[in-house]
MILOKE-441871 format. One record per residue (C-alpha): x, z, y. Coordinates in Angstrom, 1 decimal, always signed. Layout:
<atoms>
c1 | c3 | c2
X | Z | Y
...
</atoms>
This chain:
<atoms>
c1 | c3 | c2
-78.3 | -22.0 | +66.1
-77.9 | -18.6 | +65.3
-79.0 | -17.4 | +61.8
-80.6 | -14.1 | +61.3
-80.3 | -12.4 | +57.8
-81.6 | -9.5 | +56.2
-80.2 | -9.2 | +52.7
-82.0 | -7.5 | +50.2
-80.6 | -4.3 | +48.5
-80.1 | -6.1 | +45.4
-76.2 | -5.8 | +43.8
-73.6 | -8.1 | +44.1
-73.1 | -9.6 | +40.7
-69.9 | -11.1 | +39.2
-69.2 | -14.1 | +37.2
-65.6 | -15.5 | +35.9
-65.3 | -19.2 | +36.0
-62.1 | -20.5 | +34.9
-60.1 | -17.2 | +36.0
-61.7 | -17.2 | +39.0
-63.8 | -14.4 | +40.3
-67.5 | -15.1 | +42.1
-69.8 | -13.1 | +43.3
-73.0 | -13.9 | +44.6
-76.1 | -11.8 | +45.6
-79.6 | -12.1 | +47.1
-80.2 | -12.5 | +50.9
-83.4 | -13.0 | +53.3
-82.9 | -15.6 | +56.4
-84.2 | -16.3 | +59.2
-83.7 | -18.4 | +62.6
-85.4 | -15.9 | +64.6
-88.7 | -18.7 | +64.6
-89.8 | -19.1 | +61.4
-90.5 | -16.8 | +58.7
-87.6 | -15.4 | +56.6
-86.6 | -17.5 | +53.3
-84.7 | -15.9 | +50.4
-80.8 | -16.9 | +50.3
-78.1 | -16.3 | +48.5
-74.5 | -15.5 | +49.2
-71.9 | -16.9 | +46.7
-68.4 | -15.5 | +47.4
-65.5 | -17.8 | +45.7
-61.7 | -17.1 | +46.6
-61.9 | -19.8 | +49.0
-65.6 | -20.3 | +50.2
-68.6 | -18.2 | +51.0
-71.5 | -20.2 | +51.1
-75.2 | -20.2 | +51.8
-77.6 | -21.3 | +48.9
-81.0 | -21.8 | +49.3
-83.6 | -22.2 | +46.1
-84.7 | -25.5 | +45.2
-87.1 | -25.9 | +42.6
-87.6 | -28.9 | +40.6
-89.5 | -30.5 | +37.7
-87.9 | -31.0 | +34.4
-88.7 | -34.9 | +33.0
-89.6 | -33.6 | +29.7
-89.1 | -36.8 | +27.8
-85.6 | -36.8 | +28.9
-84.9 | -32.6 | +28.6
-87.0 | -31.4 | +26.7
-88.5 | -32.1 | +22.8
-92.0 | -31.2 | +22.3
-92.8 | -28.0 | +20.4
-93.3 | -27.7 | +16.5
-96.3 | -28.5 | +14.8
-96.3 | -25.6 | +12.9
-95.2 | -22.3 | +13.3
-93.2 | -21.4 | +10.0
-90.1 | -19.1 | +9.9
-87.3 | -21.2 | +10.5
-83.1 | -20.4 | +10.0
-80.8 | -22.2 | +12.5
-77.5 | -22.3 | +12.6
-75.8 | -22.2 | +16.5
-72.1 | -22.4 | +16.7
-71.4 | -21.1 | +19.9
-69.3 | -22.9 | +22.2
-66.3 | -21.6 | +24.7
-67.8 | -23.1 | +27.6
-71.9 | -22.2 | +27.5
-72.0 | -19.6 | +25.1
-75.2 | -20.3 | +22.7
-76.7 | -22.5 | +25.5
-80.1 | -20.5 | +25.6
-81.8 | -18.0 | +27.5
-84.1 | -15.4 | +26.6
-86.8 | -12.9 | +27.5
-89.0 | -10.6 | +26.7
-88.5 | -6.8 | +24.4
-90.0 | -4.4 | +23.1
-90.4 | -2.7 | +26.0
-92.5 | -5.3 | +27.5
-94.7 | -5.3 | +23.8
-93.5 | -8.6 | +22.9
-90.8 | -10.4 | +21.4
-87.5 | -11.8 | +21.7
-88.4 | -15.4 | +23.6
-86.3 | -18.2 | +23.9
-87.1 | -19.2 | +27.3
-84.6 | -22.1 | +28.2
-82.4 | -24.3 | +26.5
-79.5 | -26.3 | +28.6
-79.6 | -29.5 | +27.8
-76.3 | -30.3 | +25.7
-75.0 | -27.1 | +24.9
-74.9 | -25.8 | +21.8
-78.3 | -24.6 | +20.8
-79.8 | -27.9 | +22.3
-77.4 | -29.5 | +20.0
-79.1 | -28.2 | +16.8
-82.3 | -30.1 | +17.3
-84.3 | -27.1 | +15.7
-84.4 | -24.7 | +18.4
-87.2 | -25.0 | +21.4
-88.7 | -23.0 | +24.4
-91.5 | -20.6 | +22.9
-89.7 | -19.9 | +19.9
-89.3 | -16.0 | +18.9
-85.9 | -14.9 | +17.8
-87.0 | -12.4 | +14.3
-83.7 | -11.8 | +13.1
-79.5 | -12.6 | +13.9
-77.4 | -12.9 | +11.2
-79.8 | -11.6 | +9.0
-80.5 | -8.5 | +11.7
-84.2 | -7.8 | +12.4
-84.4 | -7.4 | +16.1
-88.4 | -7.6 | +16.2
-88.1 | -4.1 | +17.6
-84.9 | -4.3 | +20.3
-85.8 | -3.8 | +23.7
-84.5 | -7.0 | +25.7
-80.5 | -5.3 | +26.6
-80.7 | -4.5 | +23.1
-81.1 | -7.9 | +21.8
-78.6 | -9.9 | +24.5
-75.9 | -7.4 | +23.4
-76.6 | -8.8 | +19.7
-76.3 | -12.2 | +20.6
-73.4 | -11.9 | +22.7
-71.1 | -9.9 | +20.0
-72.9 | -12.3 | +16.7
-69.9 | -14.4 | +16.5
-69.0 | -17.7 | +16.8
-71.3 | -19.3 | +14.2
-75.2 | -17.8 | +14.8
-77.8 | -17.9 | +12.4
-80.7 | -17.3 | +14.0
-84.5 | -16.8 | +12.0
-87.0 | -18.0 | +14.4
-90.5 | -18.6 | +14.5
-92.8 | -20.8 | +17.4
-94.9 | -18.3 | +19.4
-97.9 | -19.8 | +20.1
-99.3 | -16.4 | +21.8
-96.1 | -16.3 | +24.3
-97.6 | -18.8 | +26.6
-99.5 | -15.8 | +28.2
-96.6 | -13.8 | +28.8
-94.6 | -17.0 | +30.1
-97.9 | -18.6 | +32.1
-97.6 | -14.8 | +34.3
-98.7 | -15.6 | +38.0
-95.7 | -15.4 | +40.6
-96.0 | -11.6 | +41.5
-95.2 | -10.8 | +37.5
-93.0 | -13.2 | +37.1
-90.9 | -12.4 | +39.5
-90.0 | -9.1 | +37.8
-89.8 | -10.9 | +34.1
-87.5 | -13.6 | +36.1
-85.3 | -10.7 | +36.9
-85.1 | -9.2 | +33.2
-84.0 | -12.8 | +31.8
-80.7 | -12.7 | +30.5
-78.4 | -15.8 | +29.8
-77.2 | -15.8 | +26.5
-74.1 | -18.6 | +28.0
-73.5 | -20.5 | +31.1
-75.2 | -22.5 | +33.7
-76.5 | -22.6 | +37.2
-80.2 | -22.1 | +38.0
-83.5 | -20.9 | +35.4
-86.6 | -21.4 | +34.6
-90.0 | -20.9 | +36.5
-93.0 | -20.8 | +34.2
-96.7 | -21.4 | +35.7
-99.9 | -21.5 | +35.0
-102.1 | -24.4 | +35.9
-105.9 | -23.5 | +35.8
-107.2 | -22.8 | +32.5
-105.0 | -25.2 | +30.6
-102.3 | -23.7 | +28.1
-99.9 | -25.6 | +29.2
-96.4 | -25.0 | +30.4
-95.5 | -26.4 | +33.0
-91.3 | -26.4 | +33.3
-89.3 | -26.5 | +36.3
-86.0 | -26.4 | +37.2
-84.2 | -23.9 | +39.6
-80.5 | -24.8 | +41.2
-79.0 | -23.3 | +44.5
-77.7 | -25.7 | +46.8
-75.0 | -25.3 | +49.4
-77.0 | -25.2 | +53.2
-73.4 | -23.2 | +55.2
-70.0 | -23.3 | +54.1
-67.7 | -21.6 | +55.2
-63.7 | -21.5 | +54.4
-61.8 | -18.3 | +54.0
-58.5 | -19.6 | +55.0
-57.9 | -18.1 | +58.5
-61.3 | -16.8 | +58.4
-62.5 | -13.4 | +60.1
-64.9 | -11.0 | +59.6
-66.4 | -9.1 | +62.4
-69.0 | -6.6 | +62.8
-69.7 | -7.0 | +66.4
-72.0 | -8.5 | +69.1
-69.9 | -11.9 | +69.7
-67.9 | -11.2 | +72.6
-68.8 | -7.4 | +73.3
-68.2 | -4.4 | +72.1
-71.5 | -3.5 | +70.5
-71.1 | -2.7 | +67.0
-74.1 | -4.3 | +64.0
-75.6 | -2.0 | +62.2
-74.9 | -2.5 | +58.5
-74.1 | -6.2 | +59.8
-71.3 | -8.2 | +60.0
-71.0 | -12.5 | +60.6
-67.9 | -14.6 | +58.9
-66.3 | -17.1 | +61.9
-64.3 | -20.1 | +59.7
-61.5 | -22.1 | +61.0
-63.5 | -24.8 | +61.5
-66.1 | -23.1 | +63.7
-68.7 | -22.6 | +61.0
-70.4 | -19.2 | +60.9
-72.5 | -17.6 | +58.1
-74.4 | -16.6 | +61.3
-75.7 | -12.3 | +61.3
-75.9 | -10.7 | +57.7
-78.2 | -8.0 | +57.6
-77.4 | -5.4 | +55.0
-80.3 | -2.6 | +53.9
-77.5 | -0.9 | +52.0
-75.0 | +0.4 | +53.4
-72.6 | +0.5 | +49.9
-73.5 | -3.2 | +49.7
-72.0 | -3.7 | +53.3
-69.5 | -2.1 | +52.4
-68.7 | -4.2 | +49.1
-69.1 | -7.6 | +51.1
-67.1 | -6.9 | +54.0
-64.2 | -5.2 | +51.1
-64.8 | -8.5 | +49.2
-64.7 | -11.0 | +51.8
-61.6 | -9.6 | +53.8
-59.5 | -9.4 | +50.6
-59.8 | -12.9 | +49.9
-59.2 | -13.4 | +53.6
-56.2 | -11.6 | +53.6
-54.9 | -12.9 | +49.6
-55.4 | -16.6 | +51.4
-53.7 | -15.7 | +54.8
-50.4 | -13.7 | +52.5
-50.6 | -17.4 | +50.4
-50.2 | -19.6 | +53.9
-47.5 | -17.3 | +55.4
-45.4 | -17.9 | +52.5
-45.9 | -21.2 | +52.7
-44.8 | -21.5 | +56.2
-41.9 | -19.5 | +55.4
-40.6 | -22.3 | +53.1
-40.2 | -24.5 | +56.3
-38.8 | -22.0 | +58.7
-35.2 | -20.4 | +58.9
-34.8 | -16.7 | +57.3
-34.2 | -15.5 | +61.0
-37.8 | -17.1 | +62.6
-39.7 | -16.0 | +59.5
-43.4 | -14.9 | +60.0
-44.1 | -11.3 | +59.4
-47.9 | -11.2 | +60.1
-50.7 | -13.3 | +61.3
-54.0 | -12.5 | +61.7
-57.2 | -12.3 | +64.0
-57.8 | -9.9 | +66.6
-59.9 | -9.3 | +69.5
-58.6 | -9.0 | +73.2
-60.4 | -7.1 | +76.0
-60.7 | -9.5 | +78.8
-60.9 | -7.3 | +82.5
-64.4 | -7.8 | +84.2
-63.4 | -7.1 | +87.8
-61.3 | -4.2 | +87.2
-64.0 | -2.5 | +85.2
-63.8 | -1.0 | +81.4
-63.7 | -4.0 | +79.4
-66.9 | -5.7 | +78.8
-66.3 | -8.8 | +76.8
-63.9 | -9.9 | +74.5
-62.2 | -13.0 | +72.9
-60.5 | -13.8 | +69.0
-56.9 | -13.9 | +69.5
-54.8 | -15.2 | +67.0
-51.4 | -13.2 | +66.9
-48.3 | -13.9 | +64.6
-45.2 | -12.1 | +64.6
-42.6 | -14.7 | +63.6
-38.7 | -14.0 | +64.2
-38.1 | -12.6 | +67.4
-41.4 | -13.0 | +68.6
-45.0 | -12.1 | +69.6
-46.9 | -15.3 | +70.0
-50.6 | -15.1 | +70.6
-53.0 | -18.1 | +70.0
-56.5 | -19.4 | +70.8
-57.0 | -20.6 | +67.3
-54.3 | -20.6 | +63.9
-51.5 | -22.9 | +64.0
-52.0 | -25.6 | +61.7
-48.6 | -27.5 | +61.9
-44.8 | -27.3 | +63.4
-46.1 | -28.5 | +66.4
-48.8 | -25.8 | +66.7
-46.0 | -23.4 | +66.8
-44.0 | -25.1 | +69.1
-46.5 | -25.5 | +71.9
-47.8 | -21.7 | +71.6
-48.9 | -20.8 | +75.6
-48.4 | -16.8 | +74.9
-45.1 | -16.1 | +73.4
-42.7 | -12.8 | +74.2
-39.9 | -11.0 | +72.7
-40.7 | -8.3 | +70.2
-37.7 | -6.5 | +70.7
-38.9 | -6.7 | +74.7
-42.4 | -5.2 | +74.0
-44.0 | -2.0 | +72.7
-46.9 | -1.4 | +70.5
-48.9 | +1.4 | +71.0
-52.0 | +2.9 | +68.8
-54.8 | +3.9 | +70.7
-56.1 | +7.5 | +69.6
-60.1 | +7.7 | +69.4
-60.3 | +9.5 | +72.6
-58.5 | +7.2 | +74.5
-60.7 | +4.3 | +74.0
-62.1 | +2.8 | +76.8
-65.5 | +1.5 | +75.2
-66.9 | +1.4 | +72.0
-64.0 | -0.9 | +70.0
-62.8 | +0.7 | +67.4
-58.9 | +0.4 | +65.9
-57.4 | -0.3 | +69.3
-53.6 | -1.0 | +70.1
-52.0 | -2.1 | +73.2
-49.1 | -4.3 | +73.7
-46.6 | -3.7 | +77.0
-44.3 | -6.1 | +77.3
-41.8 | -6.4 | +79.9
-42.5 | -8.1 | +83.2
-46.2 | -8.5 | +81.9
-49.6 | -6.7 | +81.9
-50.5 | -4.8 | +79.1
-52.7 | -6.3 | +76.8
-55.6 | -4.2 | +74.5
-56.8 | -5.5 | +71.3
-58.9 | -4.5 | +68.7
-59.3 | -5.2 | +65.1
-62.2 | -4.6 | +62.4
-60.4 | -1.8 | +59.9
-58.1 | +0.8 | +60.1
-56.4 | -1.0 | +57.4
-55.8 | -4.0 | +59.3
-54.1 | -2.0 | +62.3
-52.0 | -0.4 | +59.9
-51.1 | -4.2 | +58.2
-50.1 | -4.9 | +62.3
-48.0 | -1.5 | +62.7
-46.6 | -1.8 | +59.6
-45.1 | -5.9 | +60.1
-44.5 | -5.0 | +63.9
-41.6 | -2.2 | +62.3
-40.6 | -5.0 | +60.1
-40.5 | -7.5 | +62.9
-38.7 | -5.3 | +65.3
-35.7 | -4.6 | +62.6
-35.2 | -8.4 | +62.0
-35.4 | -9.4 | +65.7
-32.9 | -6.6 | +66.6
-30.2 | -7.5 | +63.8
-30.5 | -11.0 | +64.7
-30.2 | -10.2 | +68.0
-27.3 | -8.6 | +67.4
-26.7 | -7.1 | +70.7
-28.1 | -7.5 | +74.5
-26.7 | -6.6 | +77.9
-28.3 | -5.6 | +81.4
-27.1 | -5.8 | +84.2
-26.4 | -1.9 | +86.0
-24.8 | +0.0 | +88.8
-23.5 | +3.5 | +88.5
-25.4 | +6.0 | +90.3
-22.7 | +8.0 | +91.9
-20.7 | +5.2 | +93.2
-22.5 | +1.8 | +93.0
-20.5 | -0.1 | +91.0
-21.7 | -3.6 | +89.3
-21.7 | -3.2 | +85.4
-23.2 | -4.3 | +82.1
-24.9 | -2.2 | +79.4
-24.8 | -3.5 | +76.5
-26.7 | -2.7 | +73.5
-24.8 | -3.4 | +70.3
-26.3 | -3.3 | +66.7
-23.2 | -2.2 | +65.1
-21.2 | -0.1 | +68.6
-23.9 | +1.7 | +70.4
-24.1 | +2.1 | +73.5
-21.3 | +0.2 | +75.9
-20.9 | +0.5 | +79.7
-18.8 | -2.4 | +80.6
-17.2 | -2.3 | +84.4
-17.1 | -5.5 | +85.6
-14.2 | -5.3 | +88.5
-12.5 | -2.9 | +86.5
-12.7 | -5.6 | +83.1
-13.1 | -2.6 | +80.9
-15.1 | -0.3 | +78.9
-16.2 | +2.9 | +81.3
-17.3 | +4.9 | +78.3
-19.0 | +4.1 | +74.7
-21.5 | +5.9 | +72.4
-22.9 | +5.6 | +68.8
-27.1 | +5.3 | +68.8
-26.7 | +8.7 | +67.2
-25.5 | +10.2 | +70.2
-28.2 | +9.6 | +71.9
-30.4 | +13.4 | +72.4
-32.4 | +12.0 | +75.0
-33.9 | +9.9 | +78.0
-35.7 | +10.4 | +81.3
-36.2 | +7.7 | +84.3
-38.2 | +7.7 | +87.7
-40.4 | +4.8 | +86.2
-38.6 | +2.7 | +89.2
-35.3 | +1.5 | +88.7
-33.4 | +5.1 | +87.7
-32.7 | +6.0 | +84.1
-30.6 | +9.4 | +82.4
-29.1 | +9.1 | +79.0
-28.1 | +12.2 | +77.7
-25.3 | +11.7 | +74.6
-23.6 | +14.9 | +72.8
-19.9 | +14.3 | +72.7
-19.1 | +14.3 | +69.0
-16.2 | +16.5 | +69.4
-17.1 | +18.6 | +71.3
-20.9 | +19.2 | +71.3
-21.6 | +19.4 | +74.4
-24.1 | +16.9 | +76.4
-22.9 | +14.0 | +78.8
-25.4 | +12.8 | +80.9
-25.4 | +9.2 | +82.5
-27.3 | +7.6 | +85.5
-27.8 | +4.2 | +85.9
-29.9 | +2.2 | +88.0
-31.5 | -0.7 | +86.7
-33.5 | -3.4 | +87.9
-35.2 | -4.2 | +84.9
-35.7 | -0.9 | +84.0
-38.7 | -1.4 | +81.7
-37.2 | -4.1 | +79.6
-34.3 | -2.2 | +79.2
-36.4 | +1.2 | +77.9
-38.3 | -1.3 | +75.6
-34.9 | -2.8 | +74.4
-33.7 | +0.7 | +73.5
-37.0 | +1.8 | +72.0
-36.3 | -1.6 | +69.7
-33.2 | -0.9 | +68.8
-33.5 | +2.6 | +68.1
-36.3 | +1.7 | +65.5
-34.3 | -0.6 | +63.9
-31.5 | +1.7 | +63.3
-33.5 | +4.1 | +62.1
-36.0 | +1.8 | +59.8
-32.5 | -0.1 | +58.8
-31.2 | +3.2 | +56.9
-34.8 | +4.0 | +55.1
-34.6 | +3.0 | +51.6
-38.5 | +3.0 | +51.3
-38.8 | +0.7 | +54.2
-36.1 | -2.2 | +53.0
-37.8 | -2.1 | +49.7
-41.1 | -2.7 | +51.4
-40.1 | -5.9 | +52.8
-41.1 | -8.7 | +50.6
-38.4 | -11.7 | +50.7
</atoms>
């Protein structure tokens, strides 16, 4: 089933639980049938979930004492606690004409603990401070900076129940003014039953309806499969084939802040995995990215029209490309999609030269194959993939160490091996002859040209004495050997850049 949601321009609010960050805000669903239900998102560094409202009575022999008898001033003393805070709630201010309410107590926390303190009951002073006057901020500042032990002068409200008996429309705004003086899921709902002055308590708690875990997650903003891009949407895809389903965003800053949100715990998970999997594999075969992306699947040779995930790694020496992350050894092993990154090219696509409406394109040559087009969600990622294809490139190369293709000379024909060597150059190796027909360092090298068949010019400068040299070779293989070079030529270059060896994490 595909779930439709609209999600309210409310902000994302933060809490801290044990270290850990959360973030949760307010969202509208739907299933495209029924009529849209408020949600909420809750963001933890390994889960976004789906919460829906529940709203239960409170048994109030069991968490809740009856109110005073009498409604004399009253000093209690709260010794705040490092998990719950005071334990209470509160609403109400001045600027609302009324006072400072107590308007829940969690059960066994610290102001529940006193005995003394119950809902109804106006806060008059704190710590000896009068705060009849403070406007609600005012007064939760107060009792958040009061210190660990909190007297508190307090006094039952009978003429409160009004103000916490409001009918749903009002209450709803007072519900959003309430500040939690200490911790605790859920709140309270106050109604009004007929004429009675009663108060009828209930309890609110979210509970989880979609889960979804961030390890190997993605993010996209697209029409499934297509390149049509959601307006001020996006949907989270799991591992485990869960989906948040379509989050509808009013705001376009709040978009903006989930999909930041979500993808950095995507990508502070994925950085946490890859080490692990380096632990198990060999410095030479270790993994330099992985990560979603999207490839453009041909639609009888028309622009591309559909697209599937793609999960590509860049481990060792090479590219390998999966339907879904590799979970164990034997995951890697049986990869369908694998080629040489030292055999392939990675190319950018500019804006112009995109051949629908994907954004952040690159292509992928590799030798022997087609090319293949992919597309990721943010400029940032495809520089994450440029950036670890560079580093992947250097380390493939140097462990390579060297390769040879097989050539013949154009002038006369005769058999023999080029051989690219990390630490010689360039080598032209006759074969009859059994020796070296002429040898240059990569920084020779001033230039290339081929027929884009089987012919290819290097043009070295003799170091002596300056002038150019040009050699023709035919090759059969000519594309893996122009990839090869390209590889190698990288390396050597990336190899002597301080900023770039620095840059690669161990």
């Amino acid at each position: 089933m595909r779930i439709n949601m609209r999600a309210m321009a409310t902000p994302i609010m933060e809490e801290v639980d044990n270290n850990l960050k959360v973030r949760t805000g307010m969202v509208k669903v739907s299933d495209g049938k029924t009529r849209p239900t408020p949600m909420r998102l809750h963001l933890s560094m390994e889960l976004l979930k789906l919460q829906k409202e529940e709203i239960s009575p409170i048994n109030r022999n069991h968490n809740h004492k009856p109110s005073p008898t009498d409604s004399r001033v009253r000093i209690v003393g709260v010794t705040r606690q490092k998990e719950g805070g005071l334990g209470l709630s509160i609403k109400g201010g001045a600027e609302h004409k009324l006072p400072i309410l107590i308007s829940r107590i969690f059960k066994g926390q610290a102001a529940d603990q006193t005995g003394e303190l119950f809902v109804g009951d106006a806060i008059i002073k704190v710590n000896g401070e009068l705060i009849t006057a403070c406007q609600h901020d005012e007064a939760v500042n107060i009792l958040r900076n009061a210190g660990d032990i909190v007297m508190l002068t307090v006094k039952h409200y009978r003429a409160a129940t009004p103000f916490l008996q409001k009918p749903n429309e009002e209450e709803r705004v007072l519900d959003n003014e309430e500040e939690t003086a200490g911790e605790g899921e859920g709140g309270w709902r106050l109604s009004h039953h007929g004429s009675t002055s009663s108060i009828a308590q209930t309890q609110v708690r979210w509970v989880d309806i979609i889960t979804v875990p961030l390890m190997m997650a993605y993010v996209t903003r697209y029409i499934f499969g297509t390149d049509k891009l959601r307006p001020n949407a996006f949907e989270v895809r799991g591992l485990n084939g869960s989906s948040t389903g379509v989050v509808h965003c009013d705001d376009a800053a709040i978009l903006s802040q989930w999909l930041k949100y979500i993808t950095d715990n995507i990508m502070g998970l994925t950085h946490l995995q890859m080490k692990l999997y380096n632990r198990n594999f060999p410095a030479a075969e270790r993994i330099e990215y992985m990560g979603w992306v999207n490839e453009g699947i041909l639609n009888n040779n028309q622009p591309w029209q559909s697209y599937r995930p793609r999960f590509l790694t860049l481990k060792g020496t090479d590219v390998l490309l999966f339907e879904s992350p590799p979970l164990n050894i034997g995951d890697w092993l049986e990869c369908k999609t694998v080629f040489k990154v030292y055999q392939s090219m990675l190319r950018v696509i500019k804006d112009s030269e995109n051949v629908d409406e994907r954004q952040h394109c690159f292509l992928i040559q590799t030798s022997g194959q087609e090319s293949r087009y992919f597309s990721v969600e943010t400029r940032q990622e495809l520089l994450r993939i440029e950036s670890a294809w560079h580093c992947s490139v250097c380390a493939a190369v140097m462990k390579l160490g060297s390769k040879t293709f097989n050539v013949t000379t154009a002038n006369g024909g005769t058999s023999a091996g080029l051989t690219l060597d990390w630490n010689l150059g360039f080598a032209l190796y006759d074969i009859q002859a059994r020796t070296y027909s002429w040898q240059y360092k990569f920084s020779q090298l001033r230039g290339s040209s081929d027929d884009g068949k089987s012919r290819l010019k290097l043009h070295f400068q003799d170091s002596e004495t300056k002038a150019i040299e040009t050699k023709e070779l035919e090759c059969p293989t000519l594309q893996g050997l122009l990839f090869c070079m390209h590889a190698f030529l990288t390396a050597k270059v990336a190899s002597v850049d301080p900023a770039f060896l620095s840059s690669r994490t161990p």
